[in-house]
C-alpha positions, -999 to 999 in steps of 0.1 A, spaced: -113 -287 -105 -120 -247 -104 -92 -224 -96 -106 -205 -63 -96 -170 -48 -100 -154 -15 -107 -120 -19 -97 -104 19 -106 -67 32 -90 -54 61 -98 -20 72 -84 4 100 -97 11 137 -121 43 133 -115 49 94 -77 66 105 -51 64 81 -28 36 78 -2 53 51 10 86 54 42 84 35 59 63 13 79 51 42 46 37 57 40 18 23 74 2 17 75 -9 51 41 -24 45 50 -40 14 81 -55 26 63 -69 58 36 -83 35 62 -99 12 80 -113 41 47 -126 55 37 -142 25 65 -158 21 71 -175 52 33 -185 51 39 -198 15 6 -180 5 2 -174 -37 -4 -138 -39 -22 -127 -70 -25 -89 -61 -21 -69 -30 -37 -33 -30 -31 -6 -2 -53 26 3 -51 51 26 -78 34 55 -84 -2 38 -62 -32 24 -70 -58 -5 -56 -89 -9 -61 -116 -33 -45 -156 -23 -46 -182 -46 -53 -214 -35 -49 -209 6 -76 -227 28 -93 -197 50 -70 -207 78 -39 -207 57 -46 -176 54 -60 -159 83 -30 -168 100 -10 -151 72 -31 -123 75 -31 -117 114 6 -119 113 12 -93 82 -13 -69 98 2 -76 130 36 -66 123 26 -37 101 9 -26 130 36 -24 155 59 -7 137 31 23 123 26 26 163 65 27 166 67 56 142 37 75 151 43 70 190 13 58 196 -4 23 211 -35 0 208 -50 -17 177 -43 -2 138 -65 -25 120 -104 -35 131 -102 -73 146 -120 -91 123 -114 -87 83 -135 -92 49 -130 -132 32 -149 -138 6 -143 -171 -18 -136 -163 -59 -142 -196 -77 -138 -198 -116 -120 -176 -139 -146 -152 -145 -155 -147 -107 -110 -146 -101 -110 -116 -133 -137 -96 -117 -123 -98 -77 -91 -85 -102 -104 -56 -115 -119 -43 -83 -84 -48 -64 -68 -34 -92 -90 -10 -100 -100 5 -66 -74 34 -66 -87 48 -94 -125 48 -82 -106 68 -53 -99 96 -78 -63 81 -74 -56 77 -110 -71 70 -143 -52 36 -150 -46 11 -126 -13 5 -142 -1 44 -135 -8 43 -99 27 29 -84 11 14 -50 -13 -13 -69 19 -27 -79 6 -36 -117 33 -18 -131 61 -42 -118 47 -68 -139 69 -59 -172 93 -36 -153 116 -34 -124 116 8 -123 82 18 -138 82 51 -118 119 60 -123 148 63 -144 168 32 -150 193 23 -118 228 18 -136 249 9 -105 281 19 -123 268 56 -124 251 56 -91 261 77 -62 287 61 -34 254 68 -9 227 53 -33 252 22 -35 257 18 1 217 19 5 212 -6 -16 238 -28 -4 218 -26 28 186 -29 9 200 -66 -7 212 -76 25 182 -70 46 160 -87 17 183 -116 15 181 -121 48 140 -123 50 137 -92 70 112 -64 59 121 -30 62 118 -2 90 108 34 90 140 44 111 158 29 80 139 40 54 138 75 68 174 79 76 178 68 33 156 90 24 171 116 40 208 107 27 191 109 -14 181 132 -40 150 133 -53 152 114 -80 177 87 -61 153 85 -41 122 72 -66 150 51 -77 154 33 -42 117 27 -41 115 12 -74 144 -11 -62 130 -19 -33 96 -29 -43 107 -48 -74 138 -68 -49 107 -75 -22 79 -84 -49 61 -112 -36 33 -110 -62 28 -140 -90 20 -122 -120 27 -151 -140 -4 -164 -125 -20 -130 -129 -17 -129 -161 -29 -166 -170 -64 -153 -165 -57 -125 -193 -35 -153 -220 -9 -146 -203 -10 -110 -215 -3 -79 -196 -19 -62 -225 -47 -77 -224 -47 -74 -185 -48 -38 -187 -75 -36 -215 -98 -58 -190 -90 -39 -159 -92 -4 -181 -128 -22 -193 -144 -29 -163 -141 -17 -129 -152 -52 -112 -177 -59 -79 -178 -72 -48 -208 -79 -30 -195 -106 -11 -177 -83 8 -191 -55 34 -176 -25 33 -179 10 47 -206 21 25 -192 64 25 -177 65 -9 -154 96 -16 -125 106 -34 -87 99 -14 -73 125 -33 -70 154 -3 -51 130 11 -24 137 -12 -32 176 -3 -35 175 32 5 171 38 13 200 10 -8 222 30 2 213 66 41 222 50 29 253 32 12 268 68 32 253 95 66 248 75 70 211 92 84 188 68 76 158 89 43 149 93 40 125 123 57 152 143 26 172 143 2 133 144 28 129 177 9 161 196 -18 158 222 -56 161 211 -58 199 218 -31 211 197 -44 183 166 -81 202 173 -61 231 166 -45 224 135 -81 207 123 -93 240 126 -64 257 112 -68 235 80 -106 230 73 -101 266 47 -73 257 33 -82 217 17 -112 200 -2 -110 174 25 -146 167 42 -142 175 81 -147 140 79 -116 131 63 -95 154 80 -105 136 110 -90 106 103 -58 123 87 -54 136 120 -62 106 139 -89 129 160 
């Protein structure tokens, strides 16, 4: 019997964002990871851009998973509204499922997950871009140096204490949490905690993954650096452009208004966003378009 995929595409509610911070994507992954779990759903790859998800389950009947689906999205949902204070839907109501079945048709659904931040202008490997979550395949802290706990910081031990706990425990993480962390680290602590986290909350089977590459993460790369995959089973928005100025967009906001927290200035009315839309459209390489949605106008 054929090995069979379902390739599912959710996107947001009017193309806004649904990450702003890496705060929005931990709590996303560790809600997923949760989900997942508790719906005993095989995840072969799960990748997160700024306005769209992919996911890849192994083996789930379509109802298997759209109930593992509504209730990851769900909870993501409410706590994104939480932190931006806002209310309503996050993510559009119904979401892309299309069936993989076969190796070849599973290795090309692969490469286009894997591959779709760097068709964004994200990054030139799959494997070098931390959110696709390739990296964690042969490494616990791909993006950081190694955690020694007997060097750490009193603070960075206490965190992840709490971190362990809370995972232990089946309960993902929340911005109020993450944030307060954050605040409590340096820099480079602080890529160190979200290394730790992801690799503690990893719900992906890469020994799976990699069966369809001999079990190679070598070879994976080299197929995924080879081809950039398809999906025409799948309807998507069909505006293709980079997601690079939304890695410029926050730089800027801090560089003219000198707010460090982003959300504070997503929190204002629409007049005083207009404003800032305005303010901005000299300053980035974002279409009016995209600074739209980053602004949630």
């Amino acid at each position: 019997m054929q090995r069979s995929v379902l390739h599912i595409y959710q996107r947001s509610v009017s193309g806004f964002l649904l990450f702003y911070t890496v705060t929005d994507f931990l709590v996303f992954f560790t809600v997923f990871c949760v989900t997942a779990r508790r719906h005993r759903v095989r995840i072969l790859g799960v990748c997160p851009m700024f306005d769209h998800v992919h996911i890849l389950v192994e083996g789930a009947a379509r109802k298997e998973a759209t109930r593992f689906v509504q209730a990851c999205f769900s909870s993501y949902a409410k706590e994104l509204n939480q932190s931006l204070g806002t209310s309503g839907a996050i993510f559009r109501r119904d979401f892309g499922c299309a069936v993989k079945t076969g190796d070849k048709a599973i290795r090309t659904a692969c490469s286009y997950l894997y591959n779709n931040p760097g068709e964004k202008n994200l990054c030139k490997r799959a494997e070098d871009y931390r959110w696709t979550f390739m990296a964690y395949a042969v490494s616990r802290n791909p993006f950081s140096e190694p955690l020694k706990l007997s060097r750490a910081t009193l603070k960075l031990r206490k965190i992840l204490k709490m971190a362990d706990y809370l995972c232990s425990r089946d309960h993902y993480l929340r911005h109020v949490w993450l944030e307060k962390w954050f605040r409590d680290l340096s820099p480079g602590e602080c890529q160190q905690l979200t290394d730790y986290i992801i690799s503690s909350y990893n719900c992906i089977d890469y020994n799976k993954l990699l069966h369809y590459y001999g079990d190679s993460y070598e070879m994976m790369c080299l197929a995924f650096a080879s081809n950039q995959g398809s999906e025409y089973d799948i309807k998507e928005d069909t505006v293709r452009e980079s997601h690079r100025p939304y890695l410029e967009i926050p730089s800027r906001i801090r560089s003219l208004y000198g707010e460090s927290d982003i959300k504070k200035l997503l929190r204002l009315d629409e007049n005083a966003k207009r404003d800032i839309f305005t303010a901005l459209i000299p300053h980035v390489h974002a279409t009016k378009r995209q600074l739209a949605k980053y602004l949630r106008l």
